[in-house]
SEZA-493925 format. One record per atom (N, C-alpha, C): y negated, x, z; residue in one letter; atom name. Coordinates in nm, 3 decimals, padded with zeros to 5 digits. Layout:
BEGIN
Y, X, Z, A, CA
...
This chain:
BEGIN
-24.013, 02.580, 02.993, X, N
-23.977, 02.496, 03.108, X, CA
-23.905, 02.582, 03.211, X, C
-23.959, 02.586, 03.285, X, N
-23.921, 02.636, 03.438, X, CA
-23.771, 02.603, 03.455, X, C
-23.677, 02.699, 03.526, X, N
-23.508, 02.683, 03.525, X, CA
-23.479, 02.587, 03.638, X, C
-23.434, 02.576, 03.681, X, N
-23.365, 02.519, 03.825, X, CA
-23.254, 02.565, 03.908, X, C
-23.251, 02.656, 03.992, X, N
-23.156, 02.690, 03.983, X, CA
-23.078, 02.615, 04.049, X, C
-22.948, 02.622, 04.090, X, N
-22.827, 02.583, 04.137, X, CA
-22.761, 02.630, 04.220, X, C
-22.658, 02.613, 04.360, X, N
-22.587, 02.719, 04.405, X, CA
-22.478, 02.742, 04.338, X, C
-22.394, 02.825, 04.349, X, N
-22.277, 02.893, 04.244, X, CA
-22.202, 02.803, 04.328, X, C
-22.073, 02.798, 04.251, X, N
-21.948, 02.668, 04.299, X, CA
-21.923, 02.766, 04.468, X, C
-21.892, 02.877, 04.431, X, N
-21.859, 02.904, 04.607, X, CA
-21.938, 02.961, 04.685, X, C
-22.068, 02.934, 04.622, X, N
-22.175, 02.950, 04.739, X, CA
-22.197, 02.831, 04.873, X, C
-22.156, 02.920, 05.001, X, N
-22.175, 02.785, 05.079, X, CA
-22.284, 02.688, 05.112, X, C
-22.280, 02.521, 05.131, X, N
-22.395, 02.496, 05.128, X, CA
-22.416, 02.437, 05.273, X, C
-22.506, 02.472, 05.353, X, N
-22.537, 02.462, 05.500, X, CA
-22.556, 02.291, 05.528, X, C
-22.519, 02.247, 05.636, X, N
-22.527, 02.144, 05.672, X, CA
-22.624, 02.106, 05.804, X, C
-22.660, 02.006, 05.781, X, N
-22.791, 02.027, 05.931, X, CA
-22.686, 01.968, 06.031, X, C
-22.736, 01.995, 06.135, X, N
-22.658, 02.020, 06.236, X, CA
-22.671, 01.882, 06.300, X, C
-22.618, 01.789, 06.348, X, N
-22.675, 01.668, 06.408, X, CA
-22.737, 01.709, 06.593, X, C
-22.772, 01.600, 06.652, X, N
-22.808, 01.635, 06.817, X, CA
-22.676, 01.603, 06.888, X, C
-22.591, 01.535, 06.838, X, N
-22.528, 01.475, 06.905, X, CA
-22.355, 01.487, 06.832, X, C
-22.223, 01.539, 06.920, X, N
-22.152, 01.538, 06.872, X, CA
-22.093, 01.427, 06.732, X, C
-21.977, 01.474, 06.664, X, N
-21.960, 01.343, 06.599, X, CA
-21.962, 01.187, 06.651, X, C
-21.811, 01.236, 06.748, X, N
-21.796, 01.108, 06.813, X, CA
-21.905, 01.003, 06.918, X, C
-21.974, 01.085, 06.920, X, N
-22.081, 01.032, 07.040, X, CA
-22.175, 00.913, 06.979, X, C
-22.197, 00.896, 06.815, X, N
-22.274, 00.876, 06.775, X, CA
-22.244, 00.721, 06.752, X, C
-22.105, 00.721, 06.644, X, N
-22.029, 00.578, 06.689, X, CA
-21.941, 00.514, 06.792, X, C
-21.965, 00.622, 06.879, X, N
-21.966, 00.522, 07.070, X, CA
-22.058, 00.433, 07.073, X, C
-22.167, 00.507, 07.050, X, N
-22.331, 00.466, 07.125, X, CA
-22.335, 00.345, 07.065, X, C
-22.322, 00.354, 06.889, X, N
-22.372, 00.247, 06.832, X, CA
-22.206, 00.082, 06.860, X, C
-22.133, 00.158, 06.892, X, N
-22.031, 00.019, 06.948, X, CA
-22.083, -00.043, 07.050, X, C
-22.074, 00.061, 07.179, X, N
-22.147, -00.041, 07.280, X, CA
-22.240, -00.112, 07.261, X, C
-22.330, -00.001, 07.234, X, N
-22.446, -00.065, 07.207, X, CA
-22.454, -00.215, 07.114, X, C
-22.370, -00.204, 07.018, X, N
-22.379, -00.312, 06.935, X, CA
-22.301, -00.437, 07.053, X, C
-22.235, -00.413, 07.134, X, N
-22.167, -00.529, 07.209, X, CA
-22.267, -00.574, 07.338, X, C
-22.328, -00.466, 07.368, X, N
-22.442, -00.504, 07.426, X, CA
-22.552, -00.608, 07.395, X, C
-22.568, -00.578, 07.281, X, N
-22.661, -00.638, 07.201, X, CA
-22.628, -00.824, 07.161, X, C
-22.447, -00.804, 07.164, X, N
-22.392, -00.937, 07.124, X, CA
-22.331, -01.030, 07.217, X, C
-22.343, -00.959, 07.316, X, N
-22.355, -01.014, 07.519, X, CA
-22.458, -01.096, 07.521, X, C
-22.572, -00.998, 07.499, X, N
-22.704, -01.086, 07.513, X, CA
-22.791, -01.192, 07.443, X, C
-22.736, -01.171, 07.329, X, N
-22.755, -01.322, 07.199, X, CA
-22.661, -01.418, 07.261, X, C
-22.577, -01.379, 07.298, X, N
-22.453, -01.492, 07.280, X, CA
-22.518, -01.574, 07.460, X, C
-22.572, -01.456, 07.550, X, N
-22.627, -01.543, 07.691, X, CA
-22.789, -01.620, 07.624, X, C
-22.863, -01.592, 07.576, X, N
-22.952, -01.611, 07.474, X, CA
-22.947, -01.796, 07.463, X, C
-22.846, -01.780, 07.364, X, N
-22.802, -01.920, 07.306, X, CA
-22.748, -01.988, 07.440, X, C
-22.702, -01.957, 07.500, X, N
-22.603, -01.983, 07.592, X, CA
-22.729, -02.081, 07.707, X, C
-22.771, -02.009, 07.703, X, N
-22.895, -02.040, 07.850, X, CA
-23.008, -02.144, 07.762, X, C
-23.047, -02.153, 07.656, X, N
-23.080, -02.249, 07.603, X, CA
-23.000, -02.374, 07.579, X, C
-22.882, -02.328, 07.579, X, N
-22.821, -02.515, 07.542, X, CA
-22.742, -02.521, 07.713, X, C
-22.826, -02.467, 07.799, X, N
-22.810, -02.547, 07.891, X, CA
-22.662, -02.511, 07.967, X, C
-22.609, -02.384, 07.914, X, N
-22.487, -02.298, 07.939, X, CA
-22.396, -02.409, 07.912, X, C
-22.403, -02.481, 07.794, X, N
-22.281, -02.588, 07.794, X, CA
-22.186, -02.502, 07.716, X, C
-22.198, -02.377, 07.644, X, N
-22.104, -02.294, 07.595, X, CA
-21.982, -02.237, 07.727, X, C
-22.016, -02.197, 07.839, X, N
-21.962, -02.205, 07.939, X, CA
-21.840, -02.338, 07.935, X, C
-21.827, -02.418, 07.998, X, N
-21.800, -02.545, 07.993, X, CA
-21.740, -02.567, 07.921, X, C
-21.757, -02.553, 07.749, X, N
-21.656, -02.578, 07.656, X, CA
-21.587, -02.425, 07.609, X, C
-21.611, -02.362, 07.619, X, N
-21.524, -02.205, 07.594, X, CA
-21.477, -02.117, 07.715, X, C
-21.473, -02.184, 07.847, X, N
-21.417, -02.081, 07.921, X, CA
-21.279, -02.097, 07.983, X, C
-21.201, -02.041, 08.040, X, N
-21.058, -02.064, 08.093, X, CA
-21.079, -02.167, 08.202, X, C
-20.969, -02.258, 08.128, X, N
-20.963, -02.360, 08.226, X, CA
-20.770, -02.358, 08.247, X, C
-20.726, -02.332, 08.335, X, N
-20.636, -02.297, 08.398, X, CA
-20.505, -02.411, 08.396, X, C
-20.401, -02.352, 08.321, X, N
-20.299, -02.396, 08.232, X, CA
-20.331, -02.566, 08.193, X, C
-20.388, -02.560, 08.087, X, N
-20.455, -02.606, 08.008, X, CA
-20.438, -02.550, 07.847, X, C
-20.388, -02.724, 07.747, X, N
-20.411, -02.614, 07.641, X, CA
-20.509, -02.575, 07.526, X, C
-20.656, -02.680, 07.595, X, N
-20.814, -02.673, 07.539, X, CA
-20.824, -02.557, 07.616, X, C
-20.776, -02.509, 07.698, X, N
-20.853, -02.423, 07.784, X, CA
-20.832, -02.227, 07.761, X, C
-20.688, -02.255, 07.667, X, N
-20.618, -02.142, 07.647, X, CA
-20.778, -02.022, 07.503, X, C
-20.855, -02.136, 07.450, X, N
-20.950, -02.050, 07.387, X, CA
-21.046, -01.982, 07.445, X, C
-21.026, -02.030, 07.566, X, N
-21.147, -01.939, 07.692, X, CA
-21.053, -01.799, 07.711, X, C
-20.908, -01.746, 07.670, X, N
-20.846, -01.634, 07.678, X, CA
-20.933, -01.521, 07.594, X, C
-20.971, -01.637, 07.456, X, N
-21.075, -01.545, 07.344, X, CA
-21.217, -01.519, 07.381, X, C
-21.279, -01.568, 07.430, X, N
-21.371, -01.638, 07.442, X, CA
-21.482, -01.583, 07.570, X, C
-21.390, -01.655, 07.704, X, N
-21.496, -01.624, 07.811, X, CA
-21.523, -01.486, 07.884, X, C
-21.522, -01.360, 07.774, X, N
-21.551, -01.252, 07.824, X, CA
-21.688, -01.245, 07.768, X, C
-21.758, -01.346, 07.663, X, N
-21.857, -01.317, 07.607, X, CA
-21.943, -01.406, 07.631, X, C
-21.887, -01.493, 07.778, X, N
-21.969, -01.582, 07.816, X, CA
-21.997, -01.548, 07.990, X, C
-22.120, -01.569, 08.023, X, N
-22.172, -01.589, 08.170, X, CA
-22.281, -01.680, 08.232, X, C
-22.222, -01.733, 08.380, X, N
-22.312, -01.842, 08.418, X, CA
-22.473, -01.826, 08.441, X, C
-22.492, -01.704, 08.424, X, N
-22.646, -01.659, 08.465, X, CA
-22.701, -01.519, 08.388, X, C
-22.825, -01.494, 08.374, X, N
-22.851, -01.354, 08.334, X, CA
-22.825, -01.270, 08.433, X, C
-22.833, -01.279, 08.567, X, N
-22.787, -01.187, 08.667, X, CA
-22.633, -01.159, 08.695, X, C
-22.530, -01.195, 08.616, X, N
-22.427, -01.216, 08.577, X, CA
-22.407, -01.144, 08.506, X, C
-22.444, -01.156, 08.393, X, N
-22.437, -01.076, 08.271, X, CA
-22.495, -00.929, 08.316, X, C
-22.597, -00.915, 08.360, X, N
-22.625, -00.791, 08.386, X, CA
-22.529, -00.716, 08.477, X, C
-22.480, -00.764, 08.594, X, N
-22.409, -00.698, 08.710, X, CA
-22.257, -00.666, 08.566, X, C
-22.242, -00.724, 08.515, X, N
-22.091, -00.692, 08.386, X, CA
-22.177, -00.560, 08.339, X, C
-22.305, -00.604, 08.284, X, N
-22.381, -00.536, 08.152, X, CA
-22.319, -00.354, 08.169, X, C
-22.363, -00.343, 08.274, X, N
-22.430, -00.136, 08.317, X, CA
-22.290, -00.124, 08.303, X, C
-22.184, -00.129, 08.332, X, N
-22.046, -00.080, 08.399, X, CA
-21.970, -00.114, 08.237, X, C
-22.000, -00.197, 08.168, X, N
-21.873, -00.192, 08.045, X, CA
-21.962, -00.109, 07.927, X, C
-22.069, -00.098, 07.975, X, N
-22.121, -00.019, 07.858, X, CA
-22.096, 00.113, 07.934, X, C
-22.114, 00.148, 08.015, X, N
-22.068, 00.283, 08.039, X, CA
-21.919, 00.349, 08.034, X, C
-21.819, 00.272, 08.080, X, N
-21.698, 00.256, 08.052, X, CA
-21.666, 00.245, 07.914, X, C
-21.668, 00.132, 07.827, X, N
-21.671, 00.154, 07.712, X, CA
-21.671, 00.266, 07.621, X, C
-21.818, 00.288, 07.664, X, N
-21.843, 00.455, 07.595, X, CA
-21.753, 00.556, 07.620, X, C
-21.672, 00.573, 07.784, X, N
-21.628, 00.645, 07.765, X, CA
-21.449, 00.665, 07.718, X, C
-21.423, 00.559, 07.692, X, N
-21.321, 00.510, 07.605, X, CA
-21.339, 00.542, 07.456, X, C
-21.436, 00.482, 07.384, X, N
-21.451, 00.508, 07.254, X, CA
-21.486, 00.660, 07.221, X, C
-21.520, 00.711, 07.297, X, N
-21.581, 00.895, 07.259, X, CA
-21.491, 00.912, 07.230, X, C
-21.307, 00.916, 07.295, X, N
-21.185, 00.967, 07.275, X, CA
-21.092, 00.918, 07.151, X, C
-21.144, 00.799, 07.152, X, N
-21.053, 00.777, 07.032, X, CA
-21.126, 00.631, 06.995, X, C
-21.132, 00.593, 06.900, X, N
-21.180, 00.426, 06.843, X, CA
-21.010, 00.329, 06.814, X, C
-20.941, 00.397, 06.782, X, N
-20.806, 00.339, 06.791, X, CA
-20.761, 00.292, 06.931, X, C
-20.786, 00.374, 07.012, X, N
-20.713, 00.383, 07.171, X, CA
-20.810, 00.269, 07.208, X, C
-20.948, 00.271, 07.109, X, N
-21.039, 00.201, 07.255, X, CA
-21.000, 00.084, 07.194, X, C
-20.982, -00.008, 07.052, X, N
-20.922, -00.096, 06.968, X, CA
-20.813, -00.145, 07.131, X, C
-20.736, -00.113, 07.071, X, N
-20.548, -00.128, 07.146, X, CA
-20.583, -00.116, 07.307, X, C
-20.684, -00.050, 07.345, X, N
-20.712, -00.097, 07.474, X, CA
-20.759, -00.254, 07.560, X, C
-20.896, -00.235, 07.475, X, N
-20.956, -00.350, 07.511, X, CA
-20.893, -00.487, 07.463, X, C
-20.772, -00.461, 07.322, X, N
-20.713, -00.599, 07.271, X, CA
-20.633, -00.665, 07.440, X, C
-20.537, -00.502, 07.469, X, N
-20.465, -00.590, 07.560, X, CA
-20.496, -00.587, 07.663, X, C
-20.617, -00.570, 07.757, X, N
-20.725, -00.583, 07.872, X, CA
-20.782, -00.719, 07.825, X, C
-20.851, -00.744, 07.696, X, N
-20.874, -00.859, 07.680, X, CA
-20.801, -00.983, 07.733, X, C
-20.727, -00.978, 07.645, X, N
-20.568, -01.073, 07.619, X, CA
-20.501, -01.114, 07.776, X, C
-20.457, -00.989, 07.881, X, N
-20.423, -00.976, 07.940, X, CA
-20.496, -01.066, 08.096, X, C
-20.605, -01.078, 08.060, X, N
-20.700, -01.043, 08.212, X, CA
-20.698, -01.143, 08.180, X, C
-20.765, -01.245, 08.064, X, N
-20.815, -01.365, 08.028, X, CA
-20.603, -01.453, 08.047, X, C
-20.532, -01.452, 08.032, X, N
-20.433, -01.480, 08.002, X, CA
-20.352, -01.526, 08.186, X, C
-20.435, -01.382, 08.233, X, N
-20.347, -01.377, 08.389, X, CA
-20.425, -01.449, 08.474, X, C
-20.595, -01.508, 08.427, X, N
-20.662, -01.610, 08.489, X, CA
-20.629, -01.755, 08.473, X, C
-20.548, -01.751, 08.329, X, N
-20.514, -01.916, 08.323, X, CA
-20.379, -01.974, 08.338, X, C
-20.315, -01.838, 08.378, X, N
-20.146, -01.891, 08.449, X, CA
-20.192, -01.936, 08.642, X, C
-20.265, -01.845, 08.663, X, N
-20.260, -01.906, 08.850, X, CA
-20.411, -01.901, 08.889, X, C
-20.529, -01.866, 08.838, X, N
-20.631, -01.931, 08.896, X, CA
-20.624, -02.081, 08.941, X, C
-20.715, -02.148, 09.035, X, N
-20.718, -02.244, 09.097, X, CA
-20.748, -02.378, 08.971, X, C
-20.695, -02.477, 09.033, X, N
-20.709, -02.613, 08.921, X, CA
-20.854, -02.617, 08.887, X, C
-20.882, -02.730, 08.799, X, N
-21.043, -02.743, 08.804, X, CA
-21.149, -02.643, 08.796, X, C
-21.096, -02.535, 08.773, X, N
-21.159, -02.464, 08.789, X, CA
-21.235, -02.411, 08.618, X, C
-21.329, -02.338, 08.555, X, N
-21.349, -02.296, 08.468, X, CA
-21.428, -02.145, 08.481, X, C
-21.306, -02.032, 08.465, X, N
-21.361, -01.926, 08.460, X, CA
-21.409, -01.838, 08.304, X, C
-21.552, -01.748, 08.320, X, N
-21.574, -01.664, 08.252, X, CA
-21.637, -01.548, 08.274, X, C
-21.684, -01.458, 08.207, X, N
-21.775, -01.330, 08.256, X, CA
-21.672, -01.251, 08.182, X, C
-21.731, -01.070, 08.164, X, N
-21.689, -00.962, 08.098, X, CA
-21.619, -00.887, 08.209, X, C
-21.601, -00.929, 08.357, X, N
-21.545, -00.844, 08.471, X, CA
-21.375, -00.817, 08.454, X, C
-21.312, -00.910, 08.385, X, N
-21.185, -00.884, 08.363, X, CA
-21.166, -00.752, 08.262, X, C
-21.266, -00.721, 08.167, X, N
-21.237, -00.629, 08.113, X, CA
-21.318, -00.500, 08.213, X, C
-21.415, -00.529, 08.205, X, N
-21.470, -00.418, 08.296, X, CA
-21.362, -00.333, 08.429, X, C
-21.288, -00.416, 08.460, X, N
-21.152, -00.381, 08.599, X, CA
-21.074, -00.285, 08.487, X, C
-21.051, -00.388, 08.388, X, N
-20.955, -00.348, 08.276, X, CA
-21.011, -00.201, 08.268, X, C
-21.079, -00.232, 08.202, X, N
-21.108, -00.042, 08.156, X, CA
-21.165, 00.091, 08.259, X, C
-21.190, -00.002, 08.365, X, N
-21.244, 00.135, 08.444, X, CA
-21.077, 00.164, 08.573, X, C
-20.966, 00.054, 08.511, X, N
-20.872, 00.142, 08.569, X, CA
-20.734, 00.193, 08.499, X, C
-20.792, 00.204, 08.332, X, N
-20.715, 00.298, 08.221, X, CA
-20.792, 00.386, 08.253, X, C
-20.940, 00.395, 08.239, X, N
-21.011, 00.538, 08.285, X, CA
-20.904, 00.644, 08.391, X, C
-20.933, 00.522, 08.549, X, N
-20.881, 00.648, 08.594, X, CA
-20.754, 00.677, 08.625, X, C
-20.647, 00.572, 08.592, X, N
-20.512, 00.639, 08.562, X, CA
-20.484, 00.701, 08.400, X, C
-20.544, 00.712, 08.322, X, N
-20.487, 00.743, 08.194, X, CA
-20.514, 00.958, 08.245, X, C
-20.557, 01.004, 08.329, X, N
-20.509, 01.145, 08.348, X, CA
-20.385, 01.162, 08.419, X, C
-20.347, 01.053, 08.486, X, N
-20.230, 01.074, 08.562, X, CA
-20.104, 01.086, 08.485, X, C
-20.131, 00.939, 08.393, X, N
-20.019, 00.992, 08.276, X, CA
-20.000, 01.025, 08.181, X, C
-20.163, 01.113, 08.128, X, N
-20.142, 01.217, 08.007, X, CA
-20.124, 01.366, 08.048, X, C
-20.132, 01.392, 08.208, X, N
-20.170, 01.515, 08.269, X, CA
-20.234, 01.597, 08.230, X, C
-20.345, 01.508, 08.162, X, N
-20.495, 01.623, 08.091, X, CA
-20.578, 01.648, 08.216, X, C
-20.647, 01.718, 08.237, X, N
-20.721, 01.805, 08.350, X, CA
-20.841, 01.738, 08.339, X, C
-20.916, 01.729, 08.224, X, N
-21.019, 01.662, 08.168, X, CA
-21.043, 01.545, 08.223, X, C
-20.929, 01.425, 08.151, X, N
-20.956, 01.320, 08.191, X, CA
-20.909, 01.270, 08.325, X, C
-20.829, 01.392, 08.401, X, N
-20.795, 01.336, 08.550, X, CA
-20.951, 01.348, 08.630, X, C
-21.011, 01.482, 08.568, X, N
-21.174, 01.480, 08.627, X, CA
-21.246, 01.374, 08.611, X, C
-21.254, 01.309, 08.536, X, N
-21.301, 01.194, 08.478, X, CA
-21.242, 01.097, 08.554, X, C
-21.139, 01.066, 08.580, X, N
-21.075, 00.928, 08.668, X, CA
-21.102, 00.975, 08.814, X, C
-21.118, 01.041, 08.840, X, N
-21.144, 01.087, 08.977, X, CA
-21.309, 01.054, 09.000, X, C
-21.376, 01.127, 08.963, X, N
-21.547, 01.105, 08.913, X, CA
-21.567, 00.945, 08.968, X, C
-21.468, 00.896, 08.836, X, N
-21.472, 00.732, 08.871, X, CA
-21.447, 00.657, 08.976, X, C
-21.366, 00.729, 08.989, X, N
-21.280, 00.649, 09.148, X, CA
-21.392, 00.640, 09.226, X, C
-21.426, 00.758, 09.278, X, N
-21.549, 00.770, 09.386, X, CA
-21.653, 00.727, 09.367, X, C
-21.719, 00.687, 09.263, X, N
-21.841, 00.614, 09.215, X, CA
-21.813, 00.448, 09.178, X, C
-21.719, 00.449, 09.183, X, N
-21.673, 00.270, 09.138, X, CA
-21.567, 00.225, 09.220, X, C
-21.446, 00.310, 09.268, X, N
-21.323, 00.278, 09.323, X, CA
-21.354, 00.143, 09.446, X, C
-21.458, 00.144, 09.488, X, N
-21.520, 00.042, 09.587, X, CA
-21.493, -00.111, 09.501, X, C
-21.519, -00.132, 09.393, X, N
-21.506, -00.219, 09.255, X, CA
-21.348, -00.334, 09.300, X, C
-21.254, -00.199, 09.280, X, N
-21.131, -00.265, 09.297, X, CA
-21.087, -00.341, 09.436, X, C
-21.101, -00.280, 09.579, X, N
-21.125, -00.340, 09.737, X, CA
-21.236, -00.518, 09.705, X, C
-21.331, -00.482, 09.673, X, N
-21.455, -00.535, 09.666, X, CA
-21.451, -00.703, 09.569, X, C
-21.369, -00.671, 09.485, X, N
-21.360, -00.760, 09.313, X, CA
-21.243, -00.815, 09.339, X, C
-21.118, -00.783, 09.393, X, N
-20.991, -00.802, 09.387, X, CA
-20.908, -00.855, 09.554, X, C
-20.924, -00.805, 09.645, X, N
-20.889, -00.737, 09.794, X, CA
-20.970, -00.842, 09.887, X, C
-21.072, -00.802, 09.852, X, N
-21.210, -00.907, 09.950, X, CA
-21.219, -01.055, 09.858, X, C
-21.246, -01.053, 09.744, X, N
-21.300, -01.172, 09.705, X, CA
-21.121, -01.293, 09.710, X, C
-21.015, -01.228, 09.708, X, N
-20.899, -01.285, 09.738, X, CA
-20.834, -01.351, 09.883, X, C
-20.965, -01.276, 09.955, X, N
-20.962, -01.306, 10.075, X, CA
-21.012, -01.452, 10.166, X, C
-21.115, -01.398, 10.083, X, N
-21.209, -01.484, 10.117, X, CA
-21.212, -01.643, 09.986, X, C
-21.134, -01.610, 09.957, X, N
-21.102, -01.696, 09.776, X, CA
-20.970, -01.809, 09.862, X, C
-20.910, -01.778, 10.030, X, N
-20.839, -01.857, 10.048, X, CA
-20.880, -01.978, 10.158, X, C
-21.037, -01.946, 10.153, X, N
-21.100, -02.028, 10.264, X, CA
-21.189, -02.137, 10.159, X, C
-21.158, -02.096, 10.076, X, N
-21.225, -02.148, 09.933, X, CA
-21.420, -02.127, 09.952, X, C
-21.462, -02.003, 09.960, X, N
-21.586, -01.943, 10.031, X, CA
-21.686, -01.898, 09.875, X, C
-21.561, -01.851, 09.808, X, N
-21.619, -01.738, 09.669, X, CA
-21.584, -01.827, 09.547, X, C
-21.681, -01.839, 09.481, X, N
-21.646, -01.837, 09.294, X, CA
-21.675, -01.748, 09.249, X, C
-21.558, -01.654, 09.222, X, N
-21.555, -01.534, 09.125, X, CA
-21.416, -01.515, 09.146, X, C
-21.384, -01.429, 09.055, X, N
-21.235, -01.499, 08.951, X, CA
-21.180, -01.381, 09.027, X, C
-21.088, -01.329, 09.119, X, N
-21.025, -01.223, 09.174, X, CA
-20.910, -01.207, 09.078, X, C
-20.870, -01.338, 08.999, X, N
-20.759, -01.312, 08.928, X, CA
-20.778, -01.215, 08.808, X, C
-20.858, -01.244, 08.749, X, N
-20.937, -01.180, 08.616, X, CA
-20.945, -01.028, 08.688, X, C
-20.993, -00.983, 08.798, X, N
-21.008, -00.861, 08.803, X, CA
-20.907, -00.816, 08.803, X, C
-20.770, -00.842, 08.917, X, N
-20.677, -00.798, 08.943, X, CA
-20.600, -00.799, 08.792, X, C
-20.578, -00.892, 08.721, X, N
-20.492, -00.908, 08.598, X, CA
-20.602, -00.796, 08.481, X, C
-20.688, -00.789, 08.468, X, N
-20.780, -00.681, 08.409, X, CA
-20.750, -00.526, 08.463, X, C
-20.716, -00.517, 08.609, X, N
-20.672, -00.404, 08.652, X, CA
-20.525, -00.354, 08.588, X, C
-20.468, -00.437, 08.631, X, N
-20.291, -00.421, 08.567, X, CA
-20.304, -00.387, 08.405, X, C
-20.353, -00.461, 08.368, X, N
-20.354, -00.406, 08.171, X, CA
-20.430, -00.297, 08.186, X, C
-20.500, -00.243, 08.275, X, N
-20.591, -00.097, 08.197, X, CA
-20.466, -00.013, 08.253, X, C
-20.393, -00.052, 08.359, X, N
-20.275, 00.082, 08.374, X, CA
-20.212, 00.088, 08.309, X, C
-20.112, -00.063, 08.244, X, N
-20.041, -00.049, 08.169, X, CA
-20.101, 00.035, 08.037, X, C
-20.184, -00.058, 07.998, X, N
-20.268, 00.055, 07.848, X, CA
-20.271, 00.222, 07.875, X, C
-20.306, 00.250, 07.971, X, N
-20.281, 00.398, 08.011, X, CA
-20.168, 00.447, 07.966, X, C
-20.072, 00.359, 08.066, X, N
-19.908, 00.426, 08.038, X, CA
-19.878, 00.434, 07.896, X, C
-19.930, 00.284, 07.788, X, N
-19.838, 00.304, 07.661, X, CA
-19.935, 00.403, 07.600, X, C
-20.068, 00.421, 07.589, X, N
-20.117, 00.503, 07.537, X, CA
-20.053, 00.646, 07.557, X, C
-20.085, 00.721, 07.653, X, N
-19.983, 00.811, 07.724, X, CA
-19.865, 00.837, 07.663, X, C
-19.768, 00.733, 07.669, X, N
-19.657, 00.732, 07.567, X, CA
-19.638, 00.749, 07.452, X, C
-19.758, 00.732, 07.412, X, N
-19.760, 00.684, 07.264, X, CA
-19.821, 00.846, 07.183, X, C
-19.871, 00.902, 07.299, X, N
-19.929, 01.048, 07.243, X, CA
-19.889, 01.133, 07.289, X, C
-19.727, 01.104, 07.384, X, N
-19.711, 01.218, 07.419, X, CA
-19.622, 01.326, 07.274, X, C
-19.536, 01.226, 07.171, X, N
-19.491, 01.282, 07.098, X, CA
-19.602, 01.394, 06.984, X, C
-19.677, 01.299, 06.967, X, N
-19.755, 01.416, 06.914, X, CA
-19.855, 01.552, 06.979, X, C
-19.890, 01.510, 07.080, X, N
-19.896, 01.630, 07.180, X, CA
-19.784, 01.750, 07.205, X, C
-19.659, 01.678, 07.201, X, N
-19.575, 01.819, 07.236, X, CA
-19.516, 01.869, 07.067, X, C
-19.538, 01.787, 06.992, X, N
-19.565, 01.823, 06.847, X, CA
-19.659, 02.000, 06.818, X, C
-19.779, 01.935, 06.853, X, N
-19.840, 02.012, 06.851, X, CA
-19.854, 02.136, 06.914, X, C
-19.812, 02.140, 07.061, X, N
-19.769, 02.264, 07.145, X, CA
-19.651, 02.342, 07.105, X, C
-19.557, 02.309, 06.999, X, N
-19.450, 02.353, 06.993, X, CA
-19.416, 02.460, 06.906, X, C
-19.436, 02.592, 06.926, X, N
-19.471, 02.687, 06.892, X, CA
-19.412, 02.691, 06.712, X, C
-19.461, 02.809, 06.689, X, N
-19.434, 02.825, 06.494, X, CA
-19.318, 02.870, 06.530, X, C
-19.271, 02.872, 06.367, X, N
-19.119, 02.921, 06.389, X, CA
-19.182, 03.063, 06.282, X, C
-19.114, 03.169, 06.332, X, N
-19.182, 03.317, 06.260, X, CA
-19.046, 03.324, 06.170, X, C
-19.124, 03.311, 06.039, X, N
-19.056, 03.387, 05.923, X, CA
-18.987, 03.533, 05.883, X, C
-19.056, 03.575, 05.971, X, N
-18.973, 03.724, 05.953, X, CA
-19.036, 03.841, 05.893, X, C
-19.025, 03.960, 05.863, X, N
-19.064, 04.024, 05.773, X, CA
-19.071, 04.018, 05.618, X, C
């Protein structure tokens, strides 16, 4: 019978190389998977007649209404709705989760929480807001302050990048639609953006904070033993 051989215990054994960094791989598949659970959930939604709307979205200090805080980021009045959210939190997203899955966790909890929370203290009576734009503000403005207060070079390139390709977002979502939100002209939630904006800075800052100890941990030179 023919031997088999074996490698020796400290022979090294090669690993295939993937296409794609580690982290890149369970980014893709998060968004992607929330992508995927956007569009089931508009799916169902648009078949029963968007009455999921209606009964799950923020209805403004209210306390049936306080489950639309959980709730109406995963709901929208139209597929053209959902899509204008769709491109921008999956891209954002991603680039949150590449850096850390913890940071992007503790981000989006209190962007969630926050945006949905700051629509049902002073949005307008009668009113019932939802859509993913509160987080979308949320995270594309930890993006671009979180270089300001980690003073990484990297990610200030990155918030900058952003600014100029989206910074129109914040004027546009927040500035204009508040404007025009006092002639009573617009339905779309200026509050949700603006209160989505404020938690992605704050999240910046505590994140920031929260790493600066181990960052200067790490910079802090060896201590030399001696001869």
């Amino acid at each position: 019978m023919p031997s088999i051989p074996f490698p020796a215990a400290n022979t090294p054994v090669r690993k295939e190389r993937s296409l794609l960094p580690a982290k890149v791989k369970p980014a893709l598949m998060t968004v992607g998977s929330l992508g995927v659970l956007l569009t089931l959930v508009q799916v169902v939604n648009s078949l029963m007649s968007y009455r999921l709307t209606q009964d799950f979205g923020i209805v403004p200090r209210s306390l049936h209404g306080l489950i639309g805080v959980l709730t109406a980021p995963l709901l929208h009045v139209s597929w053209g709705h959902l899509l204008s959210n769709l491109v921008p939190l999956l891209i954002f997203g991603f680039l949150i989760m590449v850096g850390s899955v913890r940071q992007f966790v503790a981000v989006t909890v209190l962007v969630w929480l926050l945006s949905g929370l700051g629509v049902w203290l002073v949005a307008g009576s009668n009113s019932v807001t939802v859509g993913a734009s509160g987080v979308v503000f949320g995270w594309l403005a930890y993006l671009v302050t979180r270089g300001v207060f980690t003073r990484h070079l990297g990610q200030i390139a990155v918030g900058l990048v952003l600014l100029v390709v989206y910074g129109g977002l914040f004027w546009t979502g927040i500035v204009t639609v508040a404007w025009h939100d006092i002639g009573g002209v617009v339905q779309v939630s200026w509050q949700g953006h603006l209160f989505g904006a404020l938690a992605g800075v704050l999240a910046a800052f505590l994140v920031a904070r929260a790493d600066r100890p181990r960052r200067t941990k790490d910079a802090k030179p060896a201590l030399s033993q001696g001869f």
